[in-house]
Structures are given as C-alpha cells and as structure tokens.
LORO-83758 format. One record per residue: x, y, z of N, C-alpha, C in turn; residue in one letter. Coordinates in steps of 0.1 Angstrom, whole numbers, plus 5000, padded with zeros to 4 digits. Atoms other than C-alpha are relative to their C-alpha. Layout:
// LORO-83758
XYZXYZXYZA...
END
This chain:
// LORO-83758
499450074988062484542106499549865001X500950175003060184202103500749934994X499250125006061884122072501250005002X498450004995065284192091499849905005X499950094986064383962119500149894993X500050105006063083712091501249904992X498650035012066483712071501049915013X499350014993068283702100499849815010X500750104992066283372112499750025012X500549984990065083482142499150055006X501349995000061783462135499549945013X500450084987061683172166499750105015X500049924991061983422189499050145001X501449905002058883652182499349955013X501150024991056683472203500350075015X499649914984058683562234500150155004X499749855002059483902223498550065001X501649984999055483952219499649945016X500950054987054783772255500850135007X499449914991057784032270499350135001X500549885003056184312253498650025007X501650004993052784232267499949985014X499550004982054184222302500450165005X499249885002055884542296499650084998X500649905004053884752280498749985006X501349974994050184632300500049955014X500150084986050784382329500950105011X499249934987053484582350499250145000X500149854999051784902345498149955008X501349984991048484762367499749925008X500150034987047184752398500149885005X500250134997048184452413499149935007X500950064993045884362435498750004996X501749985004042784412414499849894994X499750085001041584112405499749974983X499949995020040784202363501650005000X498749955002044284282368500949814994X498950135000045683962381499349854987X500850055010042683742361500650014986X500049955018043283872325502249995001X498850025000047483822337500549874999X499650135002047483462346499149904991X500550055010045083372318500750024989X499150005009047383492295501149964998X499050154999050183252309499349905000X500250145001048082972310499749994983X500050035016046883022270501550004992X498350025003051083052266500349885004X499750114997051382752284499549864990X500950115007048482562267500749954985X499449985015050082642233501549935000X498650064992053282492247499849884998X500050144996051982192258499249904987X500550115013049482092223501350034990X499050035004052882172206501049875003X499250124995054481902226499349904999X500550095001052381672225499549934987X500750055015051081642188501450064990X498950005009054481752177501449875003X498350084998057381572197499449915011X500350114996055681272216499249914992X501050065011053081132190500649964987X499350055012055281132165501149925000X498650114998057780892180499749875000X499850165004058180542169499749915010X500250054984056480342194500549874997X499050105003058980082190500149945018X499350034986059680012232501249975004X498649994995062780132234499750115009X500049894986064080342263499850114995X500249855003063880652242498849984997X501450004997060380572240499550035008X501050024984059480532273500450125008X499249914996061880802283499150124997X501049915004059681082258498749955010X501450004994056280942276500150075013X500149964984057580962310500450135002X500349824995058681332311499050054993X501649935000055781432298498849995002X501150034991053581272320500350085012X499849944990055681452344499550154996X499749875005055581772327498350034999X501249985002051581712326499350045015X500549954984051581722364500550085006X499449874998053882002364498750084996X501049885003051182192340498649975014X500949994990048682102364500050085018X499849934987050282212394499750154995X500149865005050682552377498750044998X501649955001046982562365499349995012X500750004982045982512404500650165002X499649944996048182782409500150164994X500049905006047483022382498350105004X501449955002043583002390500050045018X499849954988044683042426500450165004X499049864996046583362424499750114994X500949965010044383482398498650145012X500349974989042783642430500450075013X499449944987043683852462499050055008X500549944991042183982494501050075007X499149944988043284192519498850045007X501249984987040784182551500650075014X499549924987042784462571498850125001X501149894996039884742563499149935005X501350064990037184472575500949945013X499350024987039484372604499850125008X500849894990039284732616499050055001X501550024998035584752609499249955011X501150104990034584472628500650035012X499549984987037184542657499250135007X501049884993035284882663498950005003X501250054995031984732662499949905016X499950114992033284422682500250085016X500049964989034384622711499750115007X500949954996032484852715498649985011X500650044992030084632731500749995019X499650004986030584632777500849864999X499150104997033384422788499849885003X500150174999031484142802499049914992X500250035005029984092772500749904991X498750075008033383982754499749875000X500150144997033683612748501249985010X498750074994036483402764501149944992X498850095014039683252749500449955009X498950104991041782962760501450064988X498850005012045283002744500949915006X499850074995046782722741501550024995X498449994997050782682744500649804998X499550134998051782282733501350014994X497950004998055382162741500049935003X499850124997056881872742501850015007X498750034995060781922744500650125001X499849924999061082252746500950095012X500249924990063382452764499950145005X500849824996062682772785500650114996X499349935002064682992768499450044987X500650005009062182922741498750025006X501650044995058782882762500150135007X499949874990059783192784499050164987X500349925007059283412754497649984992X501650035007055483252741499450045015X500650004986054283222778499950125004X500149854996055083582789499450074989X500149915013054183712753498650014999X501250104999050783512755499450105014X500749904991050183702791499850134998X500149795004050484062777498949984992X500549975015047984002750498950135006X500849864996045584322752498949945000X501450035001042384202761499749945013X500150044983040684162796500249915007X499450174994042383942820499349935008X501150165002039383772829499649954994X500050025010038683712799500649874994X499450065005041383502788500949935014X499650094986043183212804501249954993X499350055011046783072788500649865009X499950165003047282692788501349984999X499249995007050882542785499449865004X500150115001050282192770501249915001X499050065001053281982782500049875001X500050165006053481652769501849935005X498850074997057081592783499749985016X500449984987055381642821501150045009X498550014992058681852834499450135015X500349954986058281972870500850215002X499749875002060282292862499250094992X500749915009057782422838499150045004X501050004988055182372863500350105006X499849884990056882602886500350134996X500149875006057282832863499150044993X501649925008053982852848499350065015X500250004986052882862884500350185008X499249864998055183172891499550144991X500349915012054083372858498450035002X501749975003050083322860499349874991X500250075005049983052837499249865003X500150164994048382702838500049894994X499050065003050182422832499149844999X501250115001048282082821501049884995X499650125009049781762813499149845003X500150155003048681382805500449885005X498950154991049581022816500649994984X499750075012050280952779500450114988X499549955008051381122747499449944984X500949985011048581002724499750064987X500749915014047981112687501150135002X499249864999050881382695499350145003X500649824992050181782695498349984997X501050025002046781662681499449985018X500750074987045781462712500150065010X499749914994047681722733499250105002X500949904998045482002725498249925003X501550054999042381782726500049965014X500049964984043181742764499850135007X500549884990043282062768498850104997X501250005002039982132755499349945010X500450034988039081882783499750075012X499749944987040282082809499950214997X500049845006039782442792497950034997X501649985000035782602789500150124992X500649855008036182932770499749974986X500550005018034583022733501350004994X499249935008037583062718501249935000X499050094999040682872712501150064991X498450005008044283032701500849945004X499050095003046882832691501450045000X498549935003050682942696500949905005X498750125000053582682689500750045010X499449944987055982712718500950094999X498749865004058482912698499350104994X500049875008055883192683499350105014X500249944993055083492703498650104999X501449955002051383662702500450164999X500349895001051583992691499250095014X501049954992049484222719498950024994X501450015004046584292695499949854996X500450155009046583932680498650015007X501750035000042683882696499250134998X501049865006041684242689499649984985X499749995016042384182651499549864996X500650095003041183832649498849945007X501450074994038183782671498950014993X501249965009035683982653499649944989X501150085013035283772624499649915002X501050144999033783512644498650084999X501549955001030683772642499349934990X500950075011030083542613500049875003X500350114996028683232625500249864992X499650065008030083052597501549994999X498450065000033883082602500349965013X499150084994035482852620501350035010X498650004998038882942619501050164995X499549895011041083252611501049985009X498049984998044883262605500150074996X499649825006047183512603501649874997X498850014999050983472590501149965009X498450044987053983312609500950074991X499049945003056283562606501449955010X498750104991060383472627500850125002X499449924992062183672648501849964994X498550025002065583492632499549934989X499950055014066883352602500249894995X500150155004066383032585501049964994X499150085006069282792574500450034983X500549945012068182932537501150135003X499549874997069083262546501650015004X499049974993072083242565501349944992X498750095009074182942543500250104990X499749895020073783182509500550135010X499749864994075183512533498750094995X501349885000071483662525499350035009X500849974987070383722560499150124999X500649915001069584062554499450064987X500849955012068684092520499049904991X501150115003066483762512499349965005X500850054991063283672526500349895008X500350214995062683322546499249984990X501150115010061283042525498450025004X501549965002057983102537499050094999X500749915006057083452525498849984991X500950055009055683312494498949975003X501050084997053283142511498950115008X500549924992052183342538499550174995X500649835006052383682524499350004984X500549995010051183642487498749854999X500750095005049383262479499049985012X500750054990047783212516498850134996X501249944997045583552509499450024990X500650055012044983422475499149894997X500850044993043683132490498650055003X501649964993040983332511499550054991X500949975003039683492484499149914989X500950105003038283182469499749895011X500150054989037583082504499849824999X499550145001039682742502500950055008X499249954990041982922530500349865008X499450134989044082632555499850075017X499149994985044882632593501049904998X498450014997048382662597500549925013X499650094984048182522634500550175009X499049874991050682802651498950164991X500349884998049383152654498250014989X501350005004045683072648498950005012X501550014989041883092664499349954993X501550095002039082842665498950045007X501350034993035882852673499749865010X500250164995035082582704498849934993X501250085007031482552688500349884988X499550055011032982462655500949825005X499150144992035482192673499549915004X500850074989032982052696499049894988X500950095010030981962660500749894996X499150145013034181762643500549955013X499450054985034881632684501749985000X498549934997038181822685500750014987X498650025016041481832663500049854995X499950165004041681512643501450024997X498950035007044481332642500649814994X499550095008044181072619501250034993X498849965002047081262598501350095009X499449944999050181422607500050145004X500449855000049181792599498550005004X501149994996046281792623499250154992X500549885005045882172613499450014986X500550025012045082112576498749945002X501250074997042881832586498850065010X501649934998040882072607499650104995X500849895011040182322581498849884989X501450085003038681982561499049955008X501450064991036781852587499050125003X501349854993035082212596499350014986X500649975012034582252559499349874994X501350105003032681912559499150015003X501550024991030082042585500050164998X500449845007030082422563500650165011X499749894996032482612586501050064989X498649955004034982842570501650045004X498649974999038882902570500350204998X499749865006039883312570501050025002X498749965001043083442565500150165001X499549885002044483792580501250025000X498649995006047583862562500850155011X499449894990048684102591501249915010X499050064989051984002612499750045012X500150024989050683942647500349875010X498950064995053283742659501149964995X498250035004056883612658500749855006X499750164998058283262659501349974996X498850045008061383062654499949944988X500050085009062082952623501449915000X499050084995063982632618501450044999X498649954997067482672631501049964994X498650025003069582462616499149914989X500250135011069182152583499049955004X500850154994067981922605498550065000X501349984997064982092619499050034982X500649955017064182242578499649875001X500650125007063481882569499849935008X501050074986062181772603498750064996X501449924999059582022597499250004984X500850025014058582032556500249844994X500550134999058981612560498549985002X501349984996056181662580498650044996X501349965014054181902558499549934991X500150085014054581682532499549874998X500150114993054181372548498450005001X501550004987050581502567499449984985X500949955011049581692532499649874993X500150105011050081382511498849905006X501250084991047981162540498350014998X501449934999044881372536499049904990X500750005011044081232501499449825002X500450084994043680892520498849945009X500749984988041681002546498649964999X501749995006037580972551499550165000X500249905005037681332554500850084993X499549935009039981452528499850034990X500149915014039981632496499049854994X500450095009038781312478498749935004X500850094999036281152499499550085014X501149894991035081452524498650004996X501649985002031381452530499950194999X500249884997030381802523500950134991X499049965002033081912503499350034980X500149985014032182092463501149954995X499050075010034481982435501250115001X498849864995036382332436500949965010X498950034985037482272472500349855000X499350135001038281902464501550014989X498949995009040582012435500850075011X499149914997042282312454500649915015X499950084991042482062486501449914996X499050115004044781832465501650015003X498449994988048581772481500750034985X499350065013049481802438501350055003X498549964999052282092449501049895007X498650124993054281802473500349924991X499750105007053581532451500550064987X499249985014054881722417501250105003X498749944998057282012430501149964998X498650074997060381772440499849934985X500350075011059481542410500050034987X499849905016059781812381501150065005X498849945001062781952398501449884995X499350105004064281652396500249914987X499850065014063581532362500850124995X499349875008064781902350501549955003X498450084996068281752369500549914988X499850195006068181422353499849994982X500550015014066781532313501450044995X498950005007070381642301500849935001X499150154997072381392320500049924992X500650145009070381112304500650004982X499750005019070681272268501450035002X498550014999074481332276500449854998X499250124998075180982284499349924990X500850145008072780772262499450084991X499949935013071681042237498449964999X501650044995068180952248499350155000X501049844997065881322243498749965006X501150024992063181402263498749994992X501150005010060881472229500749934990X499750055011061081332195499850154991X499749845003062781642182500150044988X500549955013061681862157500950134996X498549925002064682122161500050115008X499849954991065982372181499050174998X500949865003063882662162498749975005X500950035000060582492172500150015019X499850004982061782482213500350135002X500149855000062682862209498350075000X501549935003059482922197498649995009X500850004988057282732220500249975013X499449984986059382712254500350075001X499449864994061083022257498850095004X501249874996057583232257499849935014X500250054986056582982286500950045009X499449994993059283032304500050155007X500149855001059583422300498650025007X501449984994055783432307500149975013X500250054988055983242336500950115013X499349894987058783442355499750164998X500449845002057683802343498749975008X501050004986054383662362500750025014X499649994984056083572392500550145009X500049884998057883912393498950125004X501149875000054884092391499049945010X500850054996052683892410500850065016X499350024988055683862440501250085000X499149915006057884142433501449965010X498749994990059784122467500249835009X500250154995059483682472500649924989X499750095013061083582438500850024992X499049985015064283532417500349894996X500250125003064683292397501049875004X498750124999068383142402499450005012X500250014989067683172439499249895009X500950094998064583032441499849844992X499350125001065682772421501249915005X499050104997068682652439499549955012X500650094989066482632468499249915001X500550115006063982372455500649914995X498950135001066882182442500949965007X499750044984068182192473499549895006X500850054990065482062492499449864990X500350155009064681792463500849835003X499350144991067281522476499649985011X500450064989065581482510498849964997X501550024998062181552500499449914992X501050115011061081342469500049895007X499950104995062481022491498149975009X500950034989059881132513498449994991X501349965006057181232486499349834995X500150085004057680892476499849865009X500450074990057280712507498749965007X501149964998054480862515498749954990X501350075006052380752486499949905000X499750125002053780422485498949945014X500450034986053380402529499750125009X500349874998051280692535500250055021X500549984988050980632576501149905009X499050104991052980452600501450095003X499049944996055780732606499550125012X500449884986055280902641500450204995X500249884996054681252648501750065003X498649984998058281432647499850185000X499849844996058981792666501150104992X498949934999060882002653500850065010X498749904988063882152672500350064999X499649895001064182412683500750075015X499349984995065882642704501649915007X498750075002069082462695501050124999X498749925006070882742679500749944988X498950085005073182652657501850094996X498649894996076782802671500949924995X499050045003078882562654499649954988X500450055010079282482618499749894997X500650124999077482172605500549994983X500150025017077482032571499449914997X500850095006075081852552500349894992X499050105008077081552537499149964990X501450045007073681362523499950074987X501149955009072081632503501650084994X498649955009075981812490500749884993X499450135008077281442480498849934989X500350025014074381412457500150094990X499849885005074381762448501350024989X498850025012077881692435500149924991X500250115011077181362420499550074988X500749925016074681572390501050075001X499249935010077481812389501149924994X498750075008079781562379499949934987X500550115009077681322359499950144989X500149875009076081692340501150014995X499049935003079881822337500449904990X499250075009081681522325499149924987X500950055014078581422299500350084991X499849895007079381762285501650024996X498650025007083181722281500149854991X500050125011082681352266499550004984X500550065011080581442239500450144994X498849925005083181722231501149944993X498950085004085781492219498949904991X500850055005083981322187500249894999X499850124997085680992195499149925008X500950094989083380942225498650085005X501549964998080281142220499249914999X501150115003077080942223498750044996X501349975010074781192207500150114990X499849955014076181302173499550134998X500049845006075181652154499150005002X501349975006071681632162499750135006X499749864994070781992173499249995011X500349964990069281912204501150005013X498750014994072781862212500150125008X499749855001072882272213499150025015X500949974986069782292239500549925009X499250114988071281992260501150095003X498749944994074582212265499250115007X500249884994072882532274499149935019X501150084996069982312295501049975015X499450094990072982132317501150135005X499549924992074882422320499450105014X500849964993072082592336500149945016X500150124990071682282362501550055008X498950024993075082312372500250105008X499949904993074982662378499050005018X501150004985071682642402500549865008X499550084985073182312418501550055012X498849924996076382532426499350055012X500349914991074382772443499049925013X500450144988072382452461501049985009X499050084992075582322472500450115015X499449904984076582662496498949935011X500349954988073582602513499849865014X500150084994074482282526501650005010X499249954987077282412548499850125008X500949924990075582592577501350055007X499149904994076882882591499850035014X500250034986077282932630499250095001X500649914995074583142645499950055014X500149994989073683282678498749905003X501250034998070983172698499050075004X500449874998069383492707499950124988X500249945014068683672671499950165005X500349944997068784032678499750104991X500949895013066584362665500350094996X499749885002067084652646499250085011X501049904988066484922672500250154995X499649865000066685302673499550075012X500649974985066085402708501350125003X499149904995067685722724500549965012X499550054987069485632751501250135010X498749964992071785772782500949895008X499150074997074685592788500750055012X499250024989076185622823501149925003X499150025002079585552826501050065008X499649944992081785642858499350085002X500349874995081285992865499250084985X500849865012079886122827498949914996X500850055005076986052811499750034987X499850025012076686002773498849984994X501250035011073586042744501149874993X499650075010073885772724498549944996X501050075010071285542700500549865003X499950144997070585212709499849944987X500750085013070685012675499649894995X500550165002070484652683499849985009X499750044985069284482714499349854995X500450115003068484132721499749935016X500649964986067283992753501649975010X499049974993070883972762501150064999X498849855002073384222746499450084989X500649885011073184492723501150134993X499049905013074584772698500150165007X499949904997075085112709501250084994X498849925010076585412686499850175004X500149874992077685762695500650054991X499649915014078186052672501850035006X498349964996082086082691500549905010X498950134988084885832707498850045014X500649984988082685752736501149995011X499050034989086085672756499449905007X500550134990084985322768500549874994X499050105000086985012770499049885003X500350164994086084612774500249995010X499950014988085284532806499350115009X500949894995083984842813498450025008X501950004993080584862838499050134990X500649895004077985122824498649945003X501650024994074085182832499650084989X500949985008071585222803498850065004X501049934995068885442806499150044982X501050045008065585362779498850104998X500649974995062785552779498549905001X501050085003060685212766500349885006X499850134998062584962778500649975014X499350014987064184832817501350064998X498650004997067584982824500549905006X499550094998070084822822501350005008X498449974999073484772842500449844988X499550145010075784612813501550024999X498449984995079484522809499650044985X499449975015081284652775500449874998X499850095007081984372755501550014988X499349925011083784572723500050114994X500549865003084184892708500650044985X499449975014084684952672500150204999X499549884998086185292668498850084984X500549955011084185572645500750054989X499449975009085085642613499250144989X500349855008084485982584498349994998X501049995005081385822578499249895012X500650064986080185582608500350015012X499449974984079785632641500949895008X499250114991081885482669498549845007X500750104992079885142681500349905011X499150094988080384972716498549904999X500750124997078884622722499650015015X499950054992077484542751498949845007X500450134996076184252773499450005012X500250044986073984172803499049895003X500750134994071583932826499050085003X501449954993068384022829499149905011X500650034994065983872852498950045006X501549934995062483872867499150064994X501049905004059784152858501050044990X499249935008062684292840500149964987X499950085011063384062816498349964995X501349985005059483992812499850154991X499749895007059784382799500249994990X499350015008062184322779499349884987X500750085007060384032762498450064993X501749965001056884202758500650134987X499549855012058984542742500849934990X499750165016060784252716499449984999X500850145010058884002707498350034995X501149994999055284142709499550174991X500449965011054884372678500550175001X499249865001057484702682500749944987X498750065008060084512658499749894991X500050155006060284262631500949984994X499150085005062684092608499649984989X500850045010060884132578501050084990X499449955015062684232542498950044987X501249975009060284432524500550034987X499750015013062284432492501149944997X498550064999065284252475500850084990X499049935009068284412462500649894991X499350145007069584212435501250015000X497949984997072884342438500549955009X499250014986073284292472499549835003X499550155000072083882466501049954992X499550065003074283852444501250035003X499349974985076884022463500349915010X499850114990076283772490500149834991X500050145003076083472469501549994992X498449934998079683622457501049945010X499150004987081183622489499749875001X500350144994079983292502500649924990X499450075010081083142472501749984999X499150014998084383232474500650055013X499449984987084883222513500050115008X500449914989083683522529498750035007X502049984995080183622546499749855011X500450134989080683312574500650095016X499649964986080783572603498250055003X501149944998077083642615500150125007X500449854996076083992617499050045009X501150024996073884022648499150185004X501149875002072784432642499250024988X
END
C-alpha cells in the first residue's frame, strides 16, 4: 500500500493522514477534561505547527532574493503576520491545555458556608449601573436582583443611574430598591460604581449589567469562595435569554450557539485553572476589602473590569471562575450594539498594555501572568483574517506569492497537517462551540469594523469615550449593514474576477507556476466564507420580548368548558399553548389560564394553527400583566427555571439554515 501511495504521488499527503489517524485512533477516544489528556493533545498541535513554521521559514522566506521588490516585502510581511498568528495560538494552546470545573468545591464550600447562624453571614451590595436604559429592561435585573435567595437583611440592591431619571426613582422606591445617582458622569460605569461604594457599606459587592438577571442562588454558589482570603473576585458566565444578530441573520437561532460560548463555557475555565482568570464586569462578585486596597474600580481604561482583575493581581488577590449559568442577560440586539460592544472590548483590552498597571508594567505581576495578560488575540485575530482575504487577491492581480515557492507538494505536506490538526483540536476540545465554515464567516465578518479599530487603538490608544451598548431596542424592523456587505462584496469581486482573468492566457499575470493551483483553491475558499459573511449583514426582524421553551400543564378556561392543555412557550407577554384535539377557539377569543407555577392569567387568543397527524393543534395567546403579577412572572422566567442554551449543533440543521437564508427563506422569527 506505501509503495501505492508512493507511485501514485501522494506521498505529500502522509503527514496529514498520520496527524488524522492520531486524532482518531487516541485523542477522540479520551477523557476530555483530564488534563494529560488535553496536555499531551495540544502539544502535539503545536510540534505540527512548529514543523510548519521552520519549514516556512528556512524554506520559502530565506531563500528569496532580497532584491526590494514588492514580492519581497510582500513574503516578509505575511509572515511576520503569520508569526503573530503562531503566537496567538501558542497562548492559546498552553491555555486550553488545562480545565477546571469548581462546581464539586462550589457545593462543598456552600454547605460549610451556611451552615454557620444567619447573623453570621456577610453582607452584599448588588449593584445595578444604568445609564439609558429603559424599564422594560431594568424591570427584569431589579426584581430578579430582589428574589436572590439569601437573607433580606443581608443584602441591599443599588440601582446606579447615571442618567438621574425621576421615573426610576419612583420605581426603585415602589419595589424595595435604592436608587443612587451623581451630579456628574465621571470616568463612566467605572466612576458610577465607585459612587456607589461611597454610599454602599456591605462586604461584598455583585455586579449585574442592567440587562442581566441574577439567578436566585447566584450568592449561594459564589460567596463561599471568599473563605479564601486570597480571592478577590469570582465570575460566573453571561449566559442571554435571546438571540444575537449572529444567530438570527444566518437563520441559526435554534441550532447555533451565541458568539460568546467559546469564551465563557470552554477558554474562561481554562483560564482559571492556571489562575490568570478575568472579571467580566456583569454577573460577578468582589470582595470590598480587596477594592478598598486598589481604591475602587479603575478607570484609567475602557474595560474597567479587566483592569480590576490586574490591579487586585498587583496587590496578590485572585480572579475565580464558576462555569455555572447563574444568570441571564441581553445579548446585543441588533449590528450596531455587536460592535458598540466588542469596539469596546477591544479598544479597553488593547489600553491595558499602556497602562501603569497592565500586563507590561504591573507591579506584582510574574512573567506567566504578563504573557497570558497580553491583548495579542485583538491585536492579531482581525489582522490574520484579513491577510488570509487579501494573500490570493494580491497573487491574482500582480502574481506576487506569499512565500518563495518551493511547489505545491511541499504546502500539502507542511500546511495541510496544520490545518487538519488544528480543527480536529477544536472539535475535540469544543465539540458543541465550533465549525469551521461558520466560525469562519463570523470572524470575517466582524474583521471590516474591527481591525479599523485594532488599529486605532494602537496608533491612539485613549481619547475615545466610554460607549453603552444598546439595549432593549429590539430589532422589529429589518436593517442592513451597508459598511461591512459593500466591503464584503468588494473581495468577492476583486477574488472572483482575479480568478476569471488569469483564465484567459492573454491577460493572466501569474503564468504556470503551480502556486497558481493553491491560489484557485485558496480564493475559492474566501469567497465561499465571505458569502456566508455577507447573510449576516442583513438583520432579520425580532421581537422584543424573546420567549422560553416551556412545558407546563395547564387548564384553559374558555366560556363555559375547561380544557388540559401544555403551555409551550411563554414570555412576559404572550405565549404557546397546544392541545392533544381542535380546542374550538377562535381570535379574539377571552380565556383564563390556570399554572400551577406561574400567575393566571386572563389572555385574548391571538391565533390558532389547527392540528395535524403528527402535531398538536397550537393557539397563540397574549396578555398585560402587571404588579406582583408580573414580578412572578419575571422571577419564574428569568431567574434560573429556563434557559436558551444549545447544548449541541446539528450540522445538518446549520446547514439547512444557512440553505434557506441563502436563498430567501428563514426571515420569519420563530418565537417557541
């Protein structure tokens, strides 16, 4: 068989075939979470990689004519890029290389922790900052915030409003709450919360953005590991009660995560276990001792919350991460807010390396946690998606290669294993957070707004205010991204038509050489993933009220009869209800809901889809809640019965949606 493969020339292709096999036959078959597992997995991509890169370097840059011509400069510069690419990766191999999971010591310490008498407990402030928020979004944190399970002298909940609106007042007022504002708007949500530290006295400080909603254990599950007089800080996950602009443009609502799975559920508790762990800001707890040392939140940068994981970690507090979903938040609603909000990230992150306490020039800070500190993913992500864009084009039009090419058997040999290695990791590492077209067309997406910024930022790291995201907007009417789809189409045109020109040998401009062969495959690629870019820059209408899978028994009251039926969706203002037979009920129709978990309801009919051999009949309906009632209703949503989470992806059913959307269907949101 060898000397088949050998005859056959397709010897180049061993190496991959030996990396697949070794994925295949040892890596998928163990434990993931063990950390020989993961260790001895991404050591064996990075010696693939390594082997990659002294290939490229001592084969197809060194050996090019240092003449200073553009194809000179051209080979240095991508692979100076491609050197900060490997580096990102090697942060990220030695990162992941690693896992915790601190839910068995979470329930350890919780059973020790309270066990102790009640007025023993510490105190907590929870604080609530908002600037333009409105109540349709604050209603949900504020009430969600008063349920939390834990004695209500104990705890006290803050709403920090920086816009000073007299209605909020009277409704914190009404609820229990208390309501704090400023003459000024200082240093933004930084200087916000550091007021209310002024005016706040308990040990304890949770943090909840104005759109996320506190779980009812969130302080059961996170307090106890201040028993170690050494952490600071512990986060948990922002998980989102609705679906991100991502999600909804590609029709993958229900069968693709949000963009920030990755983070949150696999790399953040990869993080903690080389305790270099962040604060996220939203759905976290401080220590005040800790705070009182670095005299509050700093906000010299942007992402105060980053900056107070370095500053605690200058004066030897720690960062902990519990990968448990205890709470629910909006995620951004529409374009705008996406790159309102990871501007921002990127913006703060990049700030840090400026700073007097950041990664570079932190007192207190080992070499480890200065490397793992570093902003490299902002500053190289957009900047290698973008050369990958821009390397076929270039050699299309001017015949300019990225290496000084040694032939197309030699880039089989040592790229393909890299690549294959690389995503047979990610699968295995992220089974249910990663495909490749997918996740590729959303990085190249997001690469026309962000590098501007990546690049602003190093140039003019400071001088750009504090910017909110928005939220509780909705987005009920279609929008479109003109910006980031009219460059989007520019590379497919420049790609497409470089590849029909140098088809016609009259007006080719890079002859028989065979990297001709990889340039076609290379740019086809590109075009494909900017295709699937381009959907997601026409935004599809949503509601503004996201509603939950439910399964509740219900009795339906309706004139004179009364009806079982299953409640299958509710939201805090209509909902799904399905009955094993024609319930006989019309639009317009009155009827009274009866829960055994949740407020009855009186609600009109809305619609009624009739049942069919294999689904039941389903009627819509709709009502107004109000008062205590609707508090109910908020506490039984938002506060940890229900989530919105995608615990695996069907690949049929993304590509299914990315099907449809493509050719004009999947623009009706589904709200059961």
């Amino acid at each position: 068989m060898v000397q088949y493969i050998l005859e056959l020339e397709l010897w180049p292709l061993a190496p991959a075939f030996l990396v697949g096999a070794f994925f295949l036959v040892f890596i998928t078959n163990w434990p993931r979470q063990k950390t020989w597992a993961r260790s001895t997995a991404c050591a064996f991509v990075l010696a693939v990689a390594v082997r990659y890169l002294i290939w490229r370097f001592f084969h197809t840059v060194l050996p090019h004519p240092v003449d200073g011509s553009f194809a000179f400069i051209w080979t240095w510069a991508v692979f100076c890029v491609e050197l900060g690419a490997f580096a990102d990766i090697l942060l990220f191999l030695v990162v992941m290389s690693r896992s915790v999971d601190r839910s068995a010591e979470a329930s350890r310490l919780e059973r020790a922790f309270f066990a102790r008498p009640k007025a023993e407990l510490p105190t907590v402030d929870v604080f609530i900052p908002t600037y333009n928020e409105p109540l349709d979004v604050l209603e949900r944190t504020i009430v969600g915030a008063l349920a939390l399970d834990y004695p209500r002298d104990k705890f006290k909940v803050y709403v920090l409003d920086d816009k000073r609106r007299d209605w909020l007042k009277a409704y914190c007022e009404e609820k229990g709450a208390i309501h704090v504002t400023r003459p000024d708007n200082s240093h933004a949500k930084a200087g916000n919360m550091n007021n209310g530290l002024k005016v706040s006295s308990g040990d304890f400080i949770a943090i909840f953005d104005a759109d996320f909603v506190p779980y009812r254990n969130f302080l059961r599950r996170t307090l106890p590991f201040f028993t170690d007089p050494t952490i600071g800080i512990v986060q948990t996950p922002q998980h989102f009660f609705n679906k991100d602009p991502v999600q909804s443009n590609l029709s993958l609502e229900k069968v693709w995560p949000d963009e920030q799975r990755l983070f949150f559920d696999e790399m953040a508790a990869s993080r903690d276990a080389w305790d270099v762990s962040f604060c996220c800001g939203s759905c976290s707890i401080a220590r005040r001792a800790a705070l009182d040392v670095i005299a509050g939140f700093p906000h010299d940068s942007i992402t105060e919350d980053l900056l107070t994981t370095l500053a605690m970690l200058n004066k030897g507090y720690k960062t902990r991460y519990l990968n448990e979903r205890l709470s629910m938040g909006l995620a951004a609603e529409n374009l705008k807010g996406y790159f309102v909000q990871r501007g921002r990230w990127c913006r703060g992150g990049i700030q840090t390396i400026y700073l007097h306490n950041g990664p570079l020039r932190g007192p207190g800070l080992n070499l480890f946690q200065r490397v793992m500190f570093l902003p490299l993913s902002w500053l190289m992500q957009y900047t290698t998606r973008f050369v990958i864009l821009v390397v076929p084009a270039v050699y299309l039009w001017t015949g300019a290669a990225p290496l000084y090419f040694t032939g197309s058997q030699d880039i089989v040999c040592y790229q393909l294993p890299v690549l294959t290695a690389y995503f047979l990791l990610m699968g295995w590492l992220t089974p249910t957070r990663y495909l490749p077209l997918v996740s590729s067309a959303v990085g190249t997406f997001a690469t026309f707004r962000m590098l501007p910024v990546v690049v602003s930022s190093v140039i003019k790291p400071f001088g750009v205010p504090f910017r909110v995201t928005p939220k509780g907007s909705g987005n009920e009417e279609n929008a479109f991204d003109a910006y980031t789809f009219f460059s989007i189409a520019f590379w497919i045109a420049v790609t497409a038509l470089g590849l029909v020109i140098n088809i016609v040998p009259e007006w080719s401009r890079i002859g028989e050489g065979e990297f001709s062969l990889v340039s076609a495959y290379w740019a086809a690629l590109n075009i494909l993933v900017l295709l699937v870019a381009a959907l997601i820059c026409f935004e599809k209408s949503r509601p503004l009220l996201d509603s939950f899978a439910t399964d509740e028994p219900a009795r339906i009251v309706a004139a004179d009869r009364t009806l079982d039926a299953q409640i299958v969706s509710l939201s805090l203002d209509r909902g799904i209800a399905s009955f094993p037979a024609d319930p006989e009920l019309r639009p317009g129709d009155q009827i009274w809901i009866e829960m055994e978990r949740f407020p009855h309801l009186a609600a009109t009919v809305e619609g009624v889809t009739p049942g069919r051999r294999r689904s039941p009949a389903c009627v819509r309906f709709s009502y107004n809640l109000k008062g205590a009632c609707r508090d109910v209703m908020i506490v039984r949503l938002y506060t940890g019965q229900y989530s919105q989470d995608i615990g695996d992806i069907d690949k049929s059913a993304v590509v299914g949606g990315l099907w449809s959307r493509l050719f004009g269907r999947g623009g009706t949101y589904d709200p059961a």
